[in-house]
ROTOR-945297 format. One record per residue (C-alpha): residue in three letters; chain; x, y, z. Coordinates in pm, 1 decimal. Example, Ala and Ser with C-alpha at 12.3 -4.5 7.8 and 13.67 -1.06 7.14 Angstrom:
2
(site Ala, A, (1230.0, -450.0, 780.0))
(site Ser, A, (1367.0, -106.0, 714.0))
//
This chain:
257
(site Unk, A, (-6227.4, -2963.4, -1361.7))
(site Unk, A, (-6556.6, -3171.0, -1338.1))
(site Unk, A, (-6560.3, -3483.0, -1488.5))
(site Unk, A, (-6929.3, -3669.9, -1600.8))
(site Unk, A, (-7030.7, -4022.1, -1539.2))
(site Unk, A, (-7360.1, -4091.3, -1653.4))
(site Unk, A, (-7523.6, -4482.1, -1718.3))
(site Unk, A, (-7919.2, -4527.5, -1780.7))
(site Unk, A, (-7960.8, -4451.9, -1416.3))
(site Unk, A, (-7771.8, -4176.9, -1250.9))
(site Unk, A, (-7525.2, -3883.3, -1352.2))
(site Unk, A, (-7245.1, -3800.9, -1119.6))
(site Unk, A, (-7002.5, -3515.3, -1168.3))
(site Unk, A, (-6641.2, -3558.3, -997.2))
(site Unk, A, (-6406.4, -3294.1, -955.9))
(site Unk, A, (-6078.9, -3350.1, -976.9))
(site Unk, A, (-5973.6, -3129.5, -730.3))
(site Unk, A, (-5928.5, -3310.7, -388.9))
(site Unk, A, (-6113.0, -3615.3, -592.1))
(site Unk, A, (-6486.8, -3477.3, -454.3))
(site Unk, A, (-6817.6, -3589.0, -563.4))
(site Unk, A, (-7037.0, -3303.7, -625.3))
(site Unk, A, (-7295.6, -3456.1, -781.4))
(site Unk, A, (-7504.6, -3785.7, -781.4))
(site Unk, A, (-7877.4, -3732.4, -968.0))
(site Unk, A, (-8119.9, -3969.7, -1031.4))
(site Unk, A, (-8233.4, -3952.7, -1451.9))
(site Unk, A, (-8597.1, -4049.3, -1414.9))
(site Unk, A, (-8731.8, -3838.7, -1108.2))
(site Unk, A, (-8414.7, -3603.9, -1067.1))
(site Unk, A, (-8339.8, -3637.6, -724.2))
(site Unk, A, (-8004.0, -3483.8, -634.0))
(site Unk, A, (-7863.8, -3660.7, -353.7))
(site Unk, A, (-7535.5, -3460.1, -256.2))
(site Unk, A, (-7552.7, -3104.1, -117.4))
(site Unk, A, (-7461.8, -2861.4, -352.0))
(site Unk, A, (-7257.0, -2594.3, -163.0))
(site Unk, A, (-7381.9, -2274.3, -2.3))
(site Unk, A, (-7140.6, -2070.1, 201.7))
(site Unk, A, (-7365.0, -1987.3, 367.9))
(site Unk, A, (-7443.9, -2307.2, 562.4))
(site Unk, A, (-7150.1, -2542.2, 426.4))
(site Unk, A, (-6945.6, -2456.3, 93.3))
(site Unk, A, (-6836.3, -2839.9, 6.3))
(site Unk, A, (-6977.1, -3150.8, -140.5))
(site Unk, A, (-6792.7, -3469.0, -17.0))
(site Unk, A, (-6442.0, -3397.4, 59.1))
(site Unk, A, (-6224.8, -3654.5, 61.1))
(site Unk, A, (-5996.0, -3683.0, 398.0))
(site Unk, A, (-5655.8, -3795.1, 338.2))
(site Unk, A, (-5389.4, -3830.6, 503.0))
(site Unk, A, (-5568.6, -3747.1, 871.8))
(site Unk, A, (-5963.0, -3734.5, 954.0))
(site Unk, A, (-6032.0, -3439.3, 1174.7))
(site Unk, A, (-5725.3, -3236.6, 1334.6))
(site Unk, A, (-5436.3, -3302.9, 1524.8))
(site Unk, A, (-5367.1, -3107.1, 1842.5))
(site Unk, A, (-5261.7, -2727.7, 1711.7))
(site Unk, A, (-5243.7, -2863.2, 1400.5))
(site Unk, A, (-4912.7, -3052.7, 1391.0))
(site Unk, A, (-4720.4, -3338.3, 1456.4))
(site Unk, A, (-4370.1, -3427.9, 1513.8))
(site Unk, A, (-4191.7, -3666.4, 1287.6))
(site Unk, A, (-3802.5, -3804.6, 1387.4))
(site Unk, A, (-3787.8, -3489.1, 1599.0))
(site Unk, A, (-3893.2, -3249.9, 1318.1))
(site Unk, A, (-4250.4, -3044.5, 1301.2))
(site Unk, A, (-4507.6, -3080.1, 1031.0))
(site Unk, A, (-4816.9, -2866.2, 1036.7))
(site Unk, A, (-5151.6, -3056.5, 858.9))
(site Unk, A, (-5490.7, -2880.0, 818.3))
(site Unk, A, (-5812.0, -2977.1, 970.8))
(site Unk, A, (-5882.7, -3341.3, 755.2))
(site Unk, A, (-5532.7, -3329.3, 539.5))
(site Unk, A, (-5422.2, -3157.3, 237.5))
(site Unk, A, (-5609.9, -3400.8, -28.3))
(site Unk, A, (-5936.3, -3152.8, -52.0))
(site Unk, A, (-5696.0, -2889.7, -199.6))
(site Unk, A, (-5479.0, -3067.7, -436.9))
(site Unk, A, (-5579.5, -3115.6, -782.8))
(site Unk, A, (-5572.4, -3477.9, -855.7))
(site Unk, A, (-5446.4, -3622.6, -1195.6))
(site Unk, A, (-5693.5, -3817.4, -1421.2))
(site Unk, A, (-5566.8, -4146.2, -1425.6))
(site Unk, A, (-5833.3, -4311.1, -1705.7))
(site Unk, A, (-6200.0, -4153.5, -1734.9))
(site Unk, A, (-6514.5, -4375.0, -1945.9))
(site Unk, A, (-6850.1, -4336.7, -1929.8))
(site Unk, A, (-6931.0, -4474.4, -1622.5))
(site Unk, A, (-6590.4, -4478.7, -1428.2))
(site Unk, A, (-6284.7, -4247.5, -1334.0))
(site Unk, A, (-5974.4, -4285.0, -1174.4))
(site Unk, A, (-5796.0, -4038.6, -1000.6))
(site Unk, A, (-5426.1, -3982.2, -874.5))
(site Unk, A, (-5240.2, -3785.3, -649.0))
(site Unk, A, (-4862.4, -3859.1, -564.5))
(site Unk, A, (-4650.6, -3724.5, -293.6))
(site Unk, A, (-4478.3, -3405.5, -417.3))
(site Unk, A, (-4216.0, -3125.9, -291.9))
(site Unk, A, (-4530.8, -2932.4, -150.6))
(site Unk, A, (-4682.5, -3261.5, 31.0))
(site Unk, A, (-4346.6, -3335.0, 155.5))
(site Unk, A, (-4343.7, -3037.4, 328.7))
(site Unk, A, (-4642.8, -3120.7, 560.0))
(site Unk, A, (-4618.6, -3461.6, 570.1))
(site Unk, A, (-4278.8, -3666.7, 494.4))
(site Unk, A, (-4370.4, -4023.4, 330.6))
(site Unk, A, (-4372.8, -4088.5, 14.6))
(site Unk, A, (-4719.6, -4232.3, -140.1))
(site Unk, A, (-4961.5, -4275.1, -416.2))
(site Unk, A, (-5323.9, -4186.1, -314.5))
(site Unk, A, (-5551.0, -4327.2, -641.9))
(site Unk, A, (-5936.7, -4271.2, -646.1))
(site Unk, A, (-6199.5, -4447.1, -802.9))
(site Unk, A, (-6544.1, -4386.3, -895.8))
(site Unk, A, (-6760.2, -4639.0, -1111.3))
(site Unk, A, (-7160.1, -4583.4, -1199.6))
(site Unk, A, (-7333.6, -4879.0, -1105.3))
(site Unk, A, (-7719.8, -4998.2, -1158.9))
(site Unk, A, (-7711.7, -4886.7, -785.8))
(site Unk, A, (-7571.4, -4606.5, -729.2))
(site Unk, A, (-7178.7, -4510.6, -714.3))
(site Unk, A, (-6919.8, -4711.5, -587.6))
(site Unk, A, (-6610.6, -4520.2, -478.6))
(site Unk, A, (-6261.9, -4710.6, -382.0))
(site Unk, A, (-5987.7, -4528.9, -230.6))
(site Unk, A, (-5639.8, -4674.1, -269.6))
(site Unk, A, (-5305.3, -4577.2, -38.9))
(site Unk, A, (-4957.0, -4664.7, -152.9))
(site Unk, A, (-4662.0, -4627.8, 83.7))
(site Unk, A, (-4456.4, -4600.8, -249.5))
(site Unk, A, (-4110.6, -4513.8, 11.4))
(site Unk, A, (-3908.0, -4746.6, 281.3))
(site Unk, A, (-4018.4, -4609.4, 537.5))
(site Unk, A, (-4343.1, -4730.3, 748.7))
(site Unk, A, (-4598.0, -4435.4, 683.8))
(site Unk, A, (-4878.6, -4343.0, 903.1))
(site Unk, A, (-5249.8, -4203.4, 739.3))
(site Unk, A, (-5630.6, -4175.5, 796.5))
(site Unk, A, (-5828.1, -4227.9, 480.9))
(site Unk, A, (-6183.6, -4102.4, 526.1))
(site Unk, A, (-6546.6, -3926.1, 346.9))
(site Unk, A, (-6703.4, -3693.8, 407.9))
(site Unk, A, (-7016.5, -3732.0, 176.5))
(site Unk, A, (-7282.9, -3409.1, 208.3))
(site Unk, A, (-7633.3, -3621.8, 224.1))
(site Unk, A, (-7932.8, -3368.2, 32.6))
(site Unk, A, (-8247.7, -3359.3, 196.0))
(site Unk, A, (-8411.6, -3189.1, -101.4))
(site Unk, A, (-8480.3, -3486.9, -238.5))
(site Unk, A, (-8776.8, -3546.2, -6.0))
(site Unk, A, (-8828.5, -3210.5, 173.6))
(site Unk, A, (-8891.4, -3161.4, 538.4))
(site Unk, A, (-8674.0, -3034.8, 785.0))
(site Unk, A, (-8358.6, -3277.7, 966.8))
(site Unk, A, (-8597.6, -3386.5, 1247.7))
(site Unk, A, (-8819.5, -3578.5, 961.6))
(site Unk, A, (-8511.4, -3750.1, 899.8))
(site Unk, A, (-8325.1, -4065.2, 1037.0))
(site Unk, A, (-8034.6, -4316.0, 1007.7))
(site Unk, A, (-8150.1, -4647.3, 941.4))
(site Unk, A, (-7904.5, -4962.2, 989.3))
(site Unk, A, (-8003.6, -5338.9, 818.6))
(site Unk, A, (-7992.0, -5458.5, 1219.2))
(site Unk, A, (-8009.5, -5319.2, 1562.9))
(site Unk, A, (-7667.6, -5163.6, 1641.6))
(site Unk, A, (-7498.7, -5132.8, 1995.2))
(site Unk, A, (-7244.4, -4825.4, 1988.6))
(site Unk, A, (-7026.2, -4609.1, 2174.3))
(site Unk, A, (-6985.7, -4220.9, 2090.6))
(site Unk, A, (-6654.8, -4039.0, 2120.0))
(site Unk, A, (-6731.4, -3648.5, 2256.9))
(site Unk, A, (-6494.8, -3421.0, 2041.9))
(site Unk, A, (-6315.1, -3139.1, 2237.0))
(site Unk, A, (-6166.1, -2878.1, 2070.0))
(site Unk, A, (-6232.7, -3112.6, 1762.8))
(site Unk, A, (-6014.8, -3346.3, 1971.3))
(site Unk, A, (-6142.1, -3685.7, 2151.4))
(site Unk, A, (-6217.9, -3628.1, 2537.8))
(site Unk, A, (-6516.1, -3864.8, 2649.4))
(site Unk, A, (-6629.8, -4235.2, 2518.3))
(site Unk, A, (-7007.7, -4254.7, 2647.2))
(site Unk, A, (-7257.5, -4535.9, 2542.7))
(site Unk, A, (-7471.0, -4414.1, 2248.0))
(site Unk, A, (-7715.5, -4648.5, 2027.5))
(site Unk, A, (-7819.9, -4959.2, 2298.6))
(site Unk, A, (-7964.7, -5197.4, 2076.8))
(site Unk, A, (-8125.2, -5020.0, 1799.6))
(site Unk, A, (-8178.2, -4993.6, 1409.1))
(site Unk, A, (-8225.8, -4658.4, 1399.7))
(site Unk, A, (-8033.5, -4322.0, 1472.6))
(site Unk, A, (-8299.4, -4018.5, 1480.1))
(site Unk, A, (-8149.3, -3670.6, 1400.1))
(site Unk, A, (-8249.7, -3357.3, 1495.4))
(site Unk, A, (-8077.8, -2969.2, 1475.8))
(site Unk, A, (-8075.4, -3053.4, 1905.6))
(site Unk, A, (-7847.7, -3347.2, 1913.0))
(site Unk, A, (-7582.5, -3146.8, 1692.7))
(site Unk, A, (-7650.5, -2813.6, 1911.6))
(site Unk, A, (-7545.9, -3066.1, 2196.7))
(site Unk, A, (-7240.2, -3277.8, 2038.8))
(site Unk, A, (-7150.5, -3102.4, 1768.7))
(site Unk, A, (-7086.3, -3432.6, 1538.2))
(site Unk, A, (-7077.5, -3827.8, 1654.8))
(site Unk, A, (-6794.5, -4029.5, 1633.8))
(site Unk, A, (-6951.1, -4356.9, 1647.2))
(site Unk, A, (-6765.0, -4610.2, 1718.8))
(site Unk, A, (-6837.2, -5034.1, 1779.1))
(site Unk, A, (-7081.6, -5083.6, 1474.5))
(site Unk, A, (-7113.4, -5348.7, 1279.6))
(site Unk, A, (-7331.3, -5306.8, 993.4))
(site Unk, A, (-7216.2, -5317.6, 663.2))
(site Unk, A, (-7424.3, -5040.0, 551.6))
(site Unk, A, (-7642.8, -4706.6, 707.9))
(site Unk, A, (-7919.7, -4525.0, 468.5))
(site Unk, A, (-8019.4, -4154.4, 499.6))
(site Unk, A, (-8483.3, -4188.7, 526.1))
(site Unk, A, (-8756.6, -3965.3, 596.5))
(site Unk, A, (-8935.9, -4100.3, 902.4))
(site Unk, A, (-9197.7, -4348.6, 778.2))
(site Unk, A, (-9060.3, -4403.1, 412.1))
(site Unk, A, (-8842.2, -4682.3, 283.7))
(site Unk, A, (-8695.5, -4438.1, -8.9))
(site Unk, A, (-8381.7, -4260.4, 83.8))
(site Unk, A, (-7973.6, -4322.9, 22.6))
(site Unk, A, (-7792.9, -4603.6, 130.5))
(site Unk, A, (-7403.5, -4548.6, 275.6))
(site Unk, A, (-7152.7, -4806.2, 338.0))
(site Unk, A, (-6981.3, -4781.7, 666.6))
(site Unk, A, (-6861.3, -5164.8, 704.9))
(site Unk, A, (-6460.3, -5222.9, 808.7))
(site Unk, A, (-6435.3, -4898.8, 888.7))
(site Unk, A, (-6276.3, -4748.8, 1255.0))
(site Unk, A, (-6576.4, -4485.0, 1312.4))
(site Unk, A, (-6887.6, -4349.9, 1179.2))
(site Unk, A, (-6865.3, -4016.7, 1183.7))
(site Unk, A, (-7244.9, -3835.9, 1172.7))
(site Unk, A, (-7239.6, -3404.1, 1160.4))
(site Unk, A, (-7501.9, -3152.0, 1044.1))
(site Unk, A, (-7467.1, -2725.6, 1110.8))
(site Unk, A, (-7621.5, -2500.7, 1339.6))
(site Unk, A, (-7780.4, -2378.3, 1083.9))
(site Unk, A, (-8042.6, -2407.8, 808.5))
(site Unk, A, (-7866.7, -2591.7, 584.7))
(site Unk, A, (-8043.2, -2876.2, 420.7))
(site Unk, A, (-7833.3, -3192.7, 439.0))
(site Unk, A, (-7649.3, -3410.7, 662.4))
(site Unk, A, (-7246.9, -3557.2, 638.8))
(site Unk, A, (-7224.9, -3929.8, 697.8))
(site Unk, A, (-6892.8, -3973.1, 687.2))
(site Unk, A, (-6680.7, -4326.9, 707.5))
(site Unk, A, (-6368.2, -4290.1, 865.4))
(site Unk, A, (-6044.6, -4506.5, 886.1))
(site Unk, A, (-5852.8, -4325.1, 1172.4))
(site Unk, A, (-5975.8, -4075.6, 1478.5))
(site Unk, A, (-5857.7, -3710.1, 1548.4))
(site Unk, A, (-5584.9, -3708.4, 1808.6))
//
C-alpha cells in the first residue's frame, strides 16, 4: 500500500512494503527525483537494507552453531511493514521480529521507519531495537534510486559533488564480497560518473569520508539532489550496465562479508 505525504513543496509516496520511497516530486516544476522502476534496467525505488547491506558469503551465516540463510541486502525489502501513525507530512513505519524472521535471522527486534516532508526535501530516520537479551548483530542501510530525468543527459553529464574536498579509499567487491581496499578520491570535491567506471567496478564502496552530505548535479549546474552520507561506515555509489536512467547512492552502516 502507498501512502502520500505532500506539504506546499514536494509529494512523496511510501510504500509500506519493505518501508521504500517510490516517489519524491517537486509541486512547482515537477521534477521526479527517484527512479521509477523498469525491469528492464532496475525494478526498485529505494529499498531499504536491513538487517545486512550486500550478501554474506553463499548467503548464510552461522549463529551458536546453527545455519541461517539471508538474501542479498536482508529480508526488510519484502516484508510489509505496519503503519505506525501517518499525517500529512510524516509516516511511521514498523516491522517486528516474527516466526518467519526468526527463521533467517534469530534476535528479536523492532525495526521503526520514519519519513517527514520538510521545506527541504524528506528526512528519513531509521530506528533498530534489540527488543531480546541477547547482543544482536545488523547492517542498516539505503539504497535510494537517484532520477536523472529531472535534467536529461546521459550518466557521463552527471557528477557527485561533496561540500569539501574528500580523501577516500574504495573497497573492490568480489563475488559481491570485499577483496581489495585501493585509494580512490585524493583530495577532491567531486566524484565524476560515467557507464565506464561501473563497467570496471561494478559499484564503490567508499569508505574514509567525511562529509556530512553528497548531491547528485549535471556537470556545470548547481541544481540537483542533495544526500546525506555523514556517520555512516561506507558510501556505497552503483549504476547498471545498461540504459537505465538513474544512479543508487546508497549510505550504509555495515559492509558485505
Amino acid at each position: 500500500m502507498r501512502l502520500q505525504l505532500e506539504n506546499n513543496i514536494f509529494v512523496a509516496q511510501i510504500d509500506t512494503l519493505g518501508a521504500e520511497l517510490c516517489s519524491l516530486l517537486r509541486k512547482d516544476s515537477g521534477e521526479e527525483f527517484v527512479w521509477q522502476g523498469d525491469e528492464r534496467y532496475w525494478a526498485g525505488h529505494a529499498p531499504t537494507l536491513f538487517p545486512i547491506t550486500g550478501k554474506l558469503k553463499d548467503l548464510r551465516f552461522e549463529y551458536k552453531e546453527k545455519n541461517y540463510e539471508l538474501p542479498p541486502h536482508g529480508f526488510a525489502k519484502e516484508r510489509e511493514f505496519f503503519v505506525q501513525s501517518h499525517t500529512k507530512t510524516c509516516v511511521e513505519l514498523v516491522l517486528e521480529a516474527d516466526r518467519e524472521t526468526l527463521r533467517q535471522y534469530p534476535f528479536l527486534f523492532r525495526f521503526t521507519c520514519v519519513f517527514t516532508l520538510t521545506a527541504a526535501g524528506l528526512a528519513i530516520t531509521r530506528r533498530v531495537e534489540n527488543t531480546g537479551k541477547e547482543k544482536m548483530y545488523f547492517s542498516v542501510g539505503e539504497h535510494l534510486g537517484l532520477s536523472l530525468t529531472p535534467w536529461g543527459g546521459s550518466l557521463e553529464n552527471y557528477a557527485l559533488v561533496f561540500p569539501a574536498a574528500q580523501t577516500a579509499w574504495n573497497w573492490q567487491l568480489n563475488k559481491g564480497l570485499l577483496d581489495k581496499k585501493t585509494p580512490y578520491l585524493d583530495n577532491t570535491d567531486t566524484l565524476p560518473l560515467s557507464k565506464a567506471l561501473f563497467q570496471t567496478y561494478g559499484c564503490l564502496v567508499l569508505q574514509g569520508l567525511s562529509a556530512p552530505w553528497v548531491a547528485l548535479r549535471p556537470v556545470g549546474n548547481d541544481r540537483g539532489i542533495r544526500v546525506s552520507i555523514g556517520g555512516f561506515a561506507a558510501m556505497v555509489v552503483w549504476s547498471p550496465d545498461n540504459d537505465g536512467q538513474f544512479v543508487c547512492v546508497e549510505p550504509w552502516q555495515g559492509l558485505p562479508s
